[in-house]
Residue, then its C-alpha position, 0 to 999 in steps of 0.5 A: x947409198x944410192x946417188x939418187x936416193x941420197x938427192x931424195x932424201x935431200x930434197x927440200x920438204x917445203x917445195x910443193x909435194x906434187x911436182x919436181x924431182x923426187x915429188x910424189x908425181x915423179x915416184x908414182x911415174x917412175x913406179x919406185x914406190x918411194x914417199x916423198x918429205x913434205x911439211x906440216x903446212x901442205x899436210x894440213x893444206x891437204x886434209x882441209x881442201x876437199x873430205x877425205x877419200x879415206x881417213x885415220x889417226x895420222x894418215x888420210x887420202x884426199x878426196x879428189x882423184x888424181x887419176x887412174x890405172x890398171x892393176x890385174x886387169x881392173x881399173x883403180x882411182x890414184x889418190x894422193x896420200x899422206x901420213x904424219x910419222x914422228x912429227x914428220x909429214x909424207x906423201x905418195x900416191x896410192x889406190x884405195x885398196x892399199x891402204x893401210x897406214x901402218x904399212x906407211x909408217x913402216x916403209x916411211x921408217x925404213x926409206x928415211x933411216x927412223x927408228x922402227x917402233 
């Protein structure tokens, strides 16, 4: 396994999800694509700070914009966003046109080892 992945998947989920190594800033800076581990407390945190941007079953993106970039040519609000997956909790960065929180749950399975349902 990769060194830096395996720090990754080390990493403690009660840090603060936003800032640190392998937080979800520094996935989205470093355009790796990755979900960052993060627990039950900032995940609800996260839903009840301001109403959601988007919002499902077990996935939502805040509502406050954390920034923005150009994709094809068009520009993009970046929301952190966050999934709740077998009792575990997630977060990344994304814009609201990739939304889609099946597609979350199966990258969050296959980045940390989970069964695929």
């Amino acid at each position: 396994m990769n060194e830096n992945l395996t720090h990754f998947l080390e990493r403690d989920n009660s840090q603060w999800v936003y800032n640190g190594d392998f937080s979800i800033d520094y996935n989205w800076n470093h355009q790796n694509g990755l979900w960052t581990e993060t627990n039950e407390e900032t995940y609800w945190d996260q839903l009840g700070c301001v109403p959601p941007r988007k919002q499902s079953q077990c996935a939502f993106m805040v509502g406050e914009p954390y920034s923005d970039v150009k994709v094809d040519g068009k520009w993009h609000i970046i929301y952190a966003t966050f999934i709740e997956v077998d009792d575990r909790y997630f977060g990344k960065f994304d814009i609201v046109k990739n939304y889609n929180p099946a597609k979350y749950s199966n990258e969050i399975r296959k980045q940390f080892a989970m069964d695929i349902v």
